[in-house]
N, C-alpha and C positions, 0 to 999 in steps of 0.2 A: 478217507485220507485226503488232505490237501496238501497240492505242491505249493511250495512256496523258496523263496529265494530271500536269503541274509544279503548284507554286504556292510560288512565291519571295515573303518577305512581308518588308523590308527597314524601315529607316528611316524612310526617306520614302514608300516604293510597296509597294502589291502588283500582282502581276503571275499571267497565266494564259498557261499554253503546253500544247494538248493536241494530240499531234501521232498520229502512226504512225510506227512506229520497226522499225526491220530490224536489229540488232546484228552476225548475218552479214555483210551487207552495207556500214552504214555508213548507212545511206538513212536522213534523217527528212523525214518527209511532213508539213509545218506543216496544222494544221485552221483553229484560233483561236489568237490573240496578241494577249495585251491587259493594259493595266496603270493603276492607278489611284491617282492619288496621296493616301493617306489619312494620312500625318505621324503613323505611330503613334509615331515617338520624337518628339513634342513635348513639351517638359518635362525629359526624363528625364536627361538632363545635369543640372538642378538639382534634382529634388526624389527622384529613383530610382526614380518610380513609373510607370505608365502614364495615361495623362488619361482621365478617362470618354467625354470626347467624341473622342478618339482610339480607345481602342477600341469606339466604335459606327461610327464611320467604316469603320475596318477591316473590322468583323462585314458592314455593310453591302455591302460590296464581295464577302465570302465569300459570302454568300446569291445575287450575283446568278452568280459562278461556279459553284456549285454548279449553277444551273439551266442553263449551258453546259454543263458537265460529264454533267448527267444528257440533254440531248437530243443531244449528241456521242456519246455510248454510250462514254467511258473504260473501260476496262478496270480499271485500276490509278491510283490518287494519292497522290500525297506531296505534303505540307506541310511549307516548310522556311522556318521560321523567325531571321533572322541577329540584328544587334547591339542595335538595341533590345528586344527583348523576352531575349533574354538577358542583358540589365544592369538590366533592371524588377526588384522587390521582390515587383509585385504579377502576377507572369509567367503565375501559375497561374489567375488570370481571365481570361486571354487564350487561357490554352492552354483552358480548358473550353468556354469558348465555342467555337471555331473545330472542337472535334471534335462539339460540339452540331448546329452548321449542315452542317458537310461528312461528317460519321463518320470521318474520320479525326484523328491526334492530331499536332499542328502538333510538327515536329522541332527543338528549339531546338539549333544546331549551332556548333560550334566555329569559332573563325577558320581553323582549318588546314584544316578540313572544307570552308568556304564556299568557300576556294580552291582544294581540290580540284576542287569542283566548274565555279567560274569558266573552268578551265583547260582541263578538257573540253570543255564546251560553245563556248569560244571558239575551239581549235584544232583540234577534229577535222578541219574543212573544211580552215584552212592547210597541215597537214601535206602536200597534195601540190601545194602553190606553190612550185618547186625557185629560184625569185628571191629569195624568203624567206630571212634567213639564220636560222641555231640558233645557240643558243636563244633560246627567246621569253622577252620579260620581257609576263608579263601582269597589267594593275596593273586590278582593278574599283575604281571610286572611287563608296562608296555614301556614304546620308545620316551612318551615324554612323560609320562605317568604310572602311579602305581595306585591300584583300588585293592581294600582293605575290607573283607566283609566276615560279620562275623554273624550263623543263625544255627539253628537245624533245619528243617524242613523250610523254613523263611526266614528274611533278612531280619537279624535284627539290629544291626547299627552296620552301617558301612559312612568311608570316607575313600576320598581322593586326594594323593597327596603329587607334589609337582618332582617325583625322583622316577625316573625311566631310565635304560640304559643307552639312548641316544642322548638324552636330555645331558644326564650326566659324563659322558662321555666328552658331549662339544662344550660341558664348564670346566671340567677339569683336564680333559688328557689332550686340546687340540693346543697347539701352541704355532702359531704362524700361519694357520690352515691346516694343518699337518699334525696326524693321533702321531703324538709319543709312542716310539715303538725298541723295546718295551716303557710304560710310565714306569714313572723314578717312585722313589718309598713317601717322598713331600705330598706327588699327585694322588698316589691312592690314599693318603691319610687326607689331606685337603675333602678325597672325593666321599669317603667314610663318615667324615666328620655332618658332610650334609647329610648322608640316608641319615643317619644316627639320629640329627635335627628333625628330617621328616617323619623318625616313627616315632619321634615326640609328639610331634603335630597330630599323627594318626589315634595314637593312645592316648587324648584329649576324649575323644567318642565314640572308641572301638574299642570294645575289655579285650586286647589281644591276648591278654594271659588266661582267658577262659576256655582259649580254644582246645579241646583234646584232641582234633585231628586239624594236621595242615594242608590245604592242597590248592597247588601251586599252577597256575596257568601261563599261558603265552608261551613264544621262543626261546626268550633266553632260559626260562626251566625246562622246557622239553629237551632243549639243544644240550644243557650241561646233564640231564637224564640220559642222554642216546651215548653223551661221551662216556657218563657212570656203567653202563650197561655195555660198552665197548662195542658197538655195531657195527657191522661193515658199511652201513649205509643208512640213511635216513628211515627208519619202519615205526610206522605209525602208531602201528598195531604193537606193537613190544612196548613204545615207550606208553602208551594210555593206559594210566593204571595202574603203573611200576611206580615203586615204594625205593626213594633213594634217602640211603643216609645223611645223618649228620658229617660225619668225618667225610665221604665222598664229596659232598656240597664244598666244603672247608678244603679239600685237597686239589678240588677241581679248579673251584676260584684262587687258589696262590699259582697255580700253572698258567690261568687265563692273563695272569697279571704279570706274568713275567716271561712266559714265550714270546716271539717276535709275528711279526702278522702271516710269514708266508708259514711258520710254527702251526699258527691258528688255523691259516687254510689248508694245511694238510688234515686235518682233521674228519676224515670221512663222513659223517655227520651232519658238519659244520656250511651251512647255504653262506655262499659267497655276500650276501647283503648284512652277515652277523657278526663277519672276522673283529673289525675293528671295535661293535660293540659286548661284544659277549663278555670280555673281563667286565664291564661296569655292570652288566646283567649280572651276574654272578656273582657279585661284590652282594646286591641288593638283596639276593634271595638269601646270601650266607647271615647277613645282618641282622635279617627277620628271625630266621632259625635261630641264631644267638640270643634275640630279647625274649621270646617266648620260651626258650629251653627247648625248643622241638625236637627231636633224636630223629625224624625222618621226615620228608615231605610225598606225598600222594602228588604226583604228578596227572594231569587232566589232558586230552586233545579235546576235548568239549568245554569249548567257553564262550564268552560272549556272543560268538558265533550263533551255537546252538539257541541261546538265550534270545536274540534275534528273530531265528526261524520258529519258536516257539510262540514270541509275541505276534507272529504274524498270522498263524496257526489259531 
């Protein structure tokens, strides 16, 4: 076994996965798992840069991994960094710091790369659920971005398309600074109108209609899974793996769109850093299930993450 340590640093979250990993085998032995939402793409939709108080956020949260990492005994880390800091101007403040606090040098990775990696870490487990059909459509839907991958056992077409639930969130529902609360019927048809655009985009070079199984990663799908499954609280272990319907998906996202935000954060489930995005989240996963005809989604807590600690393994 080697230990080794992920660190997926997204839109909206960073996150820590330092596990033991058997590559023989197949075996990963989870240590710590932990993520924190520090909205390093906030702004960068309108100005291209990264906010200073976005990257102390972020740095903040590295320093306290770091000190995971060194009393964990890692072996090995990578830092992989996806869409916002790859659309920043000012990237290379970001990348300096991050190799200042951890010593290593943060990977700013391509969309086809991200979902290489998504697809790993979500399916190695499925592959031996013979209920399952092939191929998987596995869609991560992060803050500034969504990856699109379709294979069985390997990728065979993936895309990255620029629709996230932050992304779309500060295009359509901010209006003065300030999320619309609840958006008007204009904003979610306006914000619809782009997914719509972007799985045109996707379905240029991903047969999405081939897929016979879908399974759904990141936040915003685990979060409207834990609300489908009615939990008293955040559990991991119930949502990985839970099969939520079509109609569920469709009745959760007209709710997400029309409650008011303290609505949202009463939501047991619901981590204080998703209130304001989770209707656009949810808007995105209903939209995919409708072009594919999907009747349910497999929900994942093993994604890019894993895929990470896997490459490093």
């Amino acid at each position: 076994m080697t230990r080794v340590a992920g660190i997926d640093c997204g839109t909206n979250s960073i996150r820590l996965l330092v596990a033991d990993c058997d590559p023989a085998t197949g075996d990963l032995v989870e240590l710590d798992r932990r993520m924190t939402i520090v909205r390093l793409g906030q702004g960068v939709d309108q100005t291209g840069r990264l906010a200073p108080e976005a990257l102390e956020r972020t740095f903040a949260a590295c320093r306290e991994y770091a000190q995971v990492i060194k009393e964990l005994g890692a072996e090995r880390v990578r830092f992989v960094a996806t869409s916002a800091s790859r659309d920043a101007e000012n990237r290379e403040e970001f990348v300096r710091g991050v190799k200042e606090i951890l010593g290593v040098e943060p990977e700013v990775i391509t969309g086809d790369e991200e979902a290489e990696f998504s697809f790993t870490g979500a399916t190695t487990e499925l592959t031996s659920h013979e209920h399952l059909e092939r191929p998987f459509l596995v869609v991560d839907i992060g803050g500034g971005s969504t990856e699109f991958v379709v294979g069985e056992e390997h990728v065979r077409a993936a895309r990255s398309v620029n629709v996230g639930c932050v992304r779309m969130t500060e295009r359509h529902l901010v209006v003065d600074g300030v999320v619309t609360d609840p958006p008007t019927a204009e904003q979610i048809a306006a914000m619809r109108a782009d997914i719509e655009a972007a799985l045109d985009l996707a379905e240029e070079s991903v047969p999405l209609h081939e897929a016979r199984t879908l399974v759904g990663l990141a936040g915003s799908v685990t979060t409207v899974a834990g609300i489908a499954l009615d939990l008293p609280e955040y559990l991991s272990e119930r949502i990985h793996h839970s099969r939520i319907s079509y109609e569920q998906v469709r009745e959760i996202s007209g709710r997400m769109l029309t409650q008011t935000h303290a609505e949202r954060a009463a939501i047991p489930v619901m981590h204080e850093g998703r209130v304001d995005v989770i209707g656009a989240g949810a808007l995105v996963l209903l939209a995919i299930m409708e072009r594919i005809g999907a009747t349910e989604v497999v929900v994942s807590e093993h994604d890019i993450l894993d895929g990470i600690a896997w490459s490093v393994a």
